[in-house]
ROFI-739994 format. One line per 4 residues: number of its first residue (from 1); their letters; for each residue y, x, z of N, C-alpha, C, O. Coordinates in steps of 0.1 Angstrom, whole numbers, plus 5000, padded with zeros to 4 digits. Each point is the difference from the previous one (the first is absolute). Layout:
! ROFI-739994
NUM> A> Y X Z Y X Z Y X Z Y X Z ~ ...
//
This chain:
! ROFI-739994
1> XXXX> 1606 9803 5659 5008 4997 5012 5005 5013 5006 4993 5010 4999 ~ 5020 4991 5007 5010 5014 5007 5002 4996 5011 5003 4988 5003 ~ 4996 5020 5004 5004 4996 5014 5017 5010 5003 5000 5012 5003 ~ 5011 4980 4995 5013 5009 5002 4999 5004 5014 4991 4998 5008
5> XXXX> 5020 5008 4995 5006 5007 5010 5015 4992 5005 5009 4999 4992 ~ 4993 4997 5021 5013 4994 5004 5008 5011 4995 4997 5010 4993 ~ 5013 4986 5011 5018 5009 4997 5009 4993 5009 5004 4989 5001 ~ 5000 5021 5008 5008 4996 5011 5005 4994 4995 4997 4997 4988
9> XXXX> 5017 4995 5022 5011 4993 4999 5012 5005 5008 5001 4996 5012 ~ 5006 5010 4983 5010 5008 5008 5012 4989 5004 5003 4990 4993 ~ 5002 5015 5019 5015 4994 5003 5006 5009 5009 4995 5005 5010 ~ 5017 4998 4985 5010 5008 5004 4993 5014 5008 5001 5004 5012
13> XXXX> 4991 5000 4976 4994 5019 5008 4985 4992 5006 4990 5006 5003 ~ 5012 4984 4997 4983 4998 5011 4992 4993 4993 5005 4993 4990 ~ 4979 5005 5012 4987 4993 4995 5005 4987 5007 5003 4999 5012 ~ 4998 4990 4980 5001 4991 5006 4986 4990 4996 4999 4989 5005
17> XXXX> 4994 5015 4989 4989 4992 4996 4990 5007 4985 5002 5012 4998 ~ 4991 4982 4995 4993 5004 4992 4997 4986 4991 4999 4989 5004 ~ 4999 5018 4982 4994 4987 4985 4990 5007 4992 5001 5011 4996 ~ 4990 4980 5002 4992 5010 4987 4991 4982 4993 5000 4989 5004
21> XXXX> 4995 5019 4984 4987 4994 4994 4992 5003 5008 4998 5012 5003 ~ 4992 4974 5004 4986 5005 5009 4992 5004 4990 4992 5010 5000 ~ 5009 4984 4991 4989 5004 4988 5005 4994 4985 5006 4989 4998 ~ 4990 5018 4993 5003 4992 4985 4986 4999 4990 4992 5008 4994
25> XXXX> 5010 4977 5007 4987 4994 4991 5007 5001 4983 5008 4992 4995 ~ 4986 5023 4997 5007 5000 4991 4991 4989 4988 5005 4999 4989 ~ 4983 4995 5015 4995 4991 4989 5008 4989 4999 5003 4995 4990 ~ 5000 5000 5022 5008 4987 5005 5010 5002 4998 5007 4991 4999
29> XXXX> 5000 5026 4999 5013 4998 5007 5013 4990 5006 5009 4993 4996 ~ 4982 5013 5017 5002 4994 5014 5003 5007 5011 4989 5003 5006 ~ 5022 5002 5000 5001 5007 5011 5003 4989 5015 5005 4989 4999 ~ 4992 5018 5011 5009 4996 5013 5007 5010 5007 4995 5011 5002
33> XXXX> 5015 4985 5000 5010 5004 5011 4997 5000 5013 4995 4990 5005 ~ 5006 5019 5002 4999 5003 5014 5010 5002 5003 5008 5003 4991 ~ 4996 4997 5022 5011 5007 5008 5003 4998 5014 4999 4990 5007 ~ 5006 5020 4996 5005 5000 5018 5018 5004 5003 5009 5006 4993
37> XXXX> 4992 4987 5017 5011 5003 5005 5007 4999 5017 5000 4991 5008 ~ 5005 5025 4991 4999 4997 5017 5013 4991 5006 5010 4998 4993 ~ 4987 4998 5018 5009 4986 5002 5016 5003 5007 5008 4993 5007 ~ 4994 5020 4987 5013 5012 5006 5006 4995 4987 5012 5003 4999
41> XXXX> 4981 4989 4989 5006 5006 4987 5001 4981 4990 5004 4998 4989 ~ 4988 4990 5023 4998 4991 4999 5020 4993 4994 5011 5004 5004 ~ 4986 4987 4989 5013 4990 4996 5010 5009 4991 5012 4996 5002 ~ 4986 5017 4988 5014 5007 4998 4989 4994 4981 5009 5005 4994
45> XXXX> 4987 4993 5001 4994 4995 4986 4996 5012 4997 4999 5003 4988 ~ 4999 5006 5022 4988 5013 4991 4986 4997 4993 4995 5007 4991 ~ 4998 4982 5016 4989 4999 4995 4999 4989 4987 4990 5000 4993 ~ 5018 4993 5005 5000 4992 4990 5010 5008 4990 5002 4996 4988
49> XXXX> 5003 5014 5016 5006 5010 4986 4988 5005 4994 4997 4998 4988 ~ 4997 5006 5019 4991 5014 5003 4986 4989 4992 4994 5004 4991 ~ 5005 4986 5014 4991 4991 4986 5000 4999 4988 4992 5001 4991 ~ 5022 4996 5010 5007 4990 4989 4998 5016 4987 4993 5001 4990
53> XXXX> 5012 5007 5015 4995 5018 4993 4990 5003 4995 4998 5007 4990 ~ 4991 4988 5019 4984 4999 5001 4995 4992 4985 4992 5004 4992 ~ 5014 4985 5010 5001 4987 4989 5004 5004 4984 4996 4997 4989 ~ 5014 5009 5015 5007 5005 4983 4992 5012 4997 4997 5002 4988
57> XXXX> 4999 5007 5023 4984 5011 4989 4988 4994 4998 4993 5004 4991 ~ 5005 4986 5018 4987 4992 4993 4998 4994 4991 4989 5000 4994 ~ 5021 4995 5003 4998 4990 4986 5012 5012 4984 4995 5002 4990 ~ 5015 5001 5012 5005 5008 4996 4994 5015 4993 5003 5001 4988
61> XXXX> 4990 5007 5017 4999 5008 5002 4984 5007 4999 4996 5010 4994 ~ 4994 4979 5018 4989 5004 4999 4991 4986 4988 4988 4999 4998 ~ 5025 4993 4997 4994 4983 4993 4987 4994 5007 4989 4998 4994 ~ 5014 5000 5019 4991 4989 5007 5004 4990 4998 5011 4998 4996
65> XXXX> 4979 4992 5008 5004 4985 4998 4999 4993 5015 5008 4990 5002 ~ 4987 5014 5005 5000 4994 5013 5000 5006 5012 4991 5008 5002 ~ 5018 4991 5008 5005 5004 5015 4995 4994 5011 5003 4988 5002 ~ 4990 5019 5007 4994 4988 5009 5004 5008 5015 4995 5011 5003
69> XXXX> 5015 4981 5005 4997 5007 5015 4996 4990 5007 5002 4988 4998 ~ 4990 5022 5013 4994 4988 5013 5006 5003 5011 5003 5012 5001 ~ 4999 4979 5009 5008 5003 5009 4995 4991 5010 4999 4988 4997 ~ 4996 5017 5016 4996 4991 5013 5007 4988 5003 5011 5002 5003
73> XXXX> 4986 4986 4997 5000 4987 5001 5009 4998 5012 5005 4989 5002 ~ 4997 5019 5005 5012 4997 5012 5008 5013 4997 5002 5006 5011 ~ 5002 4999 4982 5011 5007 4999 5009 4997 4991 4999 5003 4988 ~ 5009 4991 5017 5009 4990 4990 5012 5007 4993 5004 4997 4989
77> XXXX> 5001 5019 5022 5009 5009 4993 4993 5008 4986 5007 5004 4990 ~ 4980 4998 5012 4994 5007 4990 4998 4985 4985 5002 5002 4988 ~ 4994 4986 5018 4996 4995 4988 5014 4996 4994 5000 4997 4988 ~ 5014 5002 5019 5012 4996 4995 5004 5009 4986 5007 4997 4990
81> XXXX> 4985 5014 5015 5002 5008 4983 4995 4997 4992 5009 4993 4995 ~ 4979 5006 4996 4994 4994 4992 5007 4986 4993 5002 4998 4988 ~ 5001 4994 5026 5008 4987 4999 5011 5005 4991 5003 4995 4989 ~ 5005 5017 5018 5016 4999 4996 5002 5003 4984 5010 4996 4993
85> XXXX> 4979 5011 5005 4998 5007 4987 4996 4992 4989 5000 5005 4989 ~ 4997 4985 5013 4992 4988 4986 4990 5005 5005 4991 4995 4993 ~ 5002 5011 5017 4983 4991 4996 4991 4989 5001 5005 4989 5002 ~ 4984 5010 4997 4996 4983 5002 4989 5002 5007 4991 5008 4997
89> XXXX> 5009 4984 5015 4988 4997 5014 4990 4996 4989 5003 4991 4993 ~ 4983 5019 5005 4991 4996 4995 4985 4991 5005 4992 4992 4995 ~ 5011 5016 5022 4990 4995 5006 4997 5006 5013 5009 5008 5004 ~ 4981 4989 5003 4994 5010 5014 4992 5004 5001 4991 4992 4996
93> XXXX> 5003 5022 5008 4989 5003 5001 4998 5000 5014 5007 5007 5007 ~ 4983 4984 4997 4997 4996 5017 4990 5018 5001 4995 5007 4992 ~ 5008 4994 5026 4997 5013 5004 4998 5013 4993 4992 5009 5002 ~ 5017 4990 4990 5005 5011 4988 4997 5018 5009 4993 5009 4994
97> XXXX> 5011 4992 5018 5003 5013 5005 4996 4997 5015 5001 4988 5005 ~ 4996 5021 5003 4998 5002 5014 5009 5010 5005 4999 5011 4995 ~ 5011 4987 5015 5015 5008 5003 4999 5000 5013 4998 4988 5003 ~ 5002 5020 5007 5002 4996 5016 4988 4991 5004 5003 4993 5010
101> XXXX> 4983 5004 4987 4992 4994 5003 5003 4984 4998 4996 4991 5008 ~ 5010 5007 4981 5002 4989 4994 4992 4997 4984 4997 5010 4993 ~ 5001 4980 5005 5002 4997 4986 5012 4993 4990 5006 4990 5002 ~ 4995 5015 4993 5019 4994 4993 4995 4999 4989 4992 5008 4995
105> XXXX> 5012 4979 4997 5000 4995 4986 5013 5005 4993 5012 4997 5004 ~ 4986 5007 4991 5014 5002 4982 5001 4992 4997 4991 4991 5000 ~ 5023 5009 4994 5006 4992 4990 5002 5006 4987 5004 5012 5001 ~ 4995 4985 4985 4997 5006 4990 5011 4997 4991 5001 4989 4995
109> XXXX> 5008 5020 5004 5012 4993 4986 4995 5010 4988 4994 5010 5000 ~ 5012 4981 4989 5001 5006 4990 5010 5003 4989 5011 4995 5004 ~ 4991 5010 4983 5014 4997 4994 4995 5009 4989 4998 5012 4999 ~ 5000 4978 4991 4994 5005 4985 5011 5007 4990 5011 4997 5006
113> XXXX> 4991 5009 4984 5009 5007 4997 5007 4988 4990 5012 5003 4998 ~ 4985 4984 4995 5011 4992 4994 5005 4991 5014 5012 4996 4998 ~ 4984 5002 5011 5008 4993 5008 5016 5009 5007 5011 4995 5003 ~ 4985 5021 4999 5008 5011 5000 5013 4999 4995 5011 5001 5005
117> XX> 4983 4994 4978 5008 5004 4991 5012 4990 4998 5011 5001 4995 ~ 4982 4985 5014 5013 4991 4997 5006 5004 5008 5011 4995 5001
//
């Protein structure tokens, strides 16, 4: 297992956000996707470029077979990517994370590399 490093996301001279592998299960090969984006930089398709990039060295490149991002159950701008991209609602993980003295469940997509391919 690796634990990568983000890589900004640039727009016009500025950080507009950040992407990486949180980790890669190379027995499985199986990574997830992480990422942030500040809301100065929200609606222009940087972050579903900036995936969709992510997607073609995963399976391409590093030959994984499976992509998994999770994304908070009420962030509907964050889970629209996964959506936009082919991936498939796999499931939820109830009180996944504690944020602001909350507990928040994930949403779990995924996208294996022959569904990719079609």
């Amino acid at each position: 297992m690796a634990i990568y490093v983000a890589a900004p996301i640039w727009h016009k001279g500025q950080i507009a956000g950040s992407i990486g592998f949180l980790r890669i299960d190379w027995d499985a090969r199986r990574t997830e996707i992480g990422y942030w984006l500040g809301s100065d930089f929200e609606g222009k398709g940087l972050m579903s470029k900036a995936c969709n990039a992510l997607v073609v060295h995963a399976f391409n490149d590093l030959n994984l077979r499976k992509i998994e991002i999770g994304v908070a159950t009420y962030n509907m701008k964050s889970r629209a990517i996964p959506e936009r991209i082919g991936f498939t609602q796999e499931g939820t993980i109830r009180n996944y994370e504690l944020l602001h003295n909350q507990f928040l469940d994930r949403v779990i997509y995924g996208l294996l590399k022959e569904e990719w391919q079609q």
